[in-house]
Residue, then its C-alpha position, 0 to 999 in steps of 0.5 A: x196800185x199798190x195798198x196795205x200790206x201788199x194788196x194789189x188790185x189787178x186785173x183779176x181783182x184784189x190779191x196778195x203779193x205778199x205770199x207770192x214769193x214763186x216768179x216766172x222767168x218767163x213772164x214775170x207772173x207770181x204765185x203762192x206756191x211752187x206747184x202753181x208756178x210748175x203747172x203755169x210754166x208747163x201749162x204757158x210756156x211749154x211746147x211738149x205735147x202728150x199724146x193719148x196712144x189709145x185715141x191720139x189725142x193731144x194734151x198740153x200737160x202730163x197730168x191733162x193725159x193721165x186724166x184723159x186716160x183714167x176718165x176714158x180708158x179707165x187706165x189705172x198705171x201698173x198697180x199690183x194687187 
């Protein structure tokens, strides 16, 4: 249901196409800013998997395993003080 000034009401409630100018190929979801649609694409309609070469585990985005690394093996990168 389209309204003013492109307010939509959709299943996750009232929000603005106006500002979404950023479409998925794939999928035809919109969002607000490119980074949104990079994280939506990699996150959605990615097959890469990471892998944690501490533990083995899985992670379905590059920044999920960074997290895993710095929160469980306290990896910091190759920072030199």
């Amino acid at each position: 249901m389209q309204g003013v000034l492109g307010l939509s009401k959709g299943k996750d409630g009232l929000s603005m196409h106006l500002f979404k100018k950023h479409k998925c190929s794939k999928c035809d979801r919109k969002f607000g800013q490119r980074e949104e649609l990079m994280h939506h694409e990699q996150i959605s309609h990615s097959s890469s998997v990471y892998d944690c070469k501490e533990c083995n585990l899985n992670f379905s985005s590059m920044e999920e395993m960074r997290t895993h690394l710095q929160r469980t093996h306290s990896y910091r990168g190759n920072r030199e003080s």
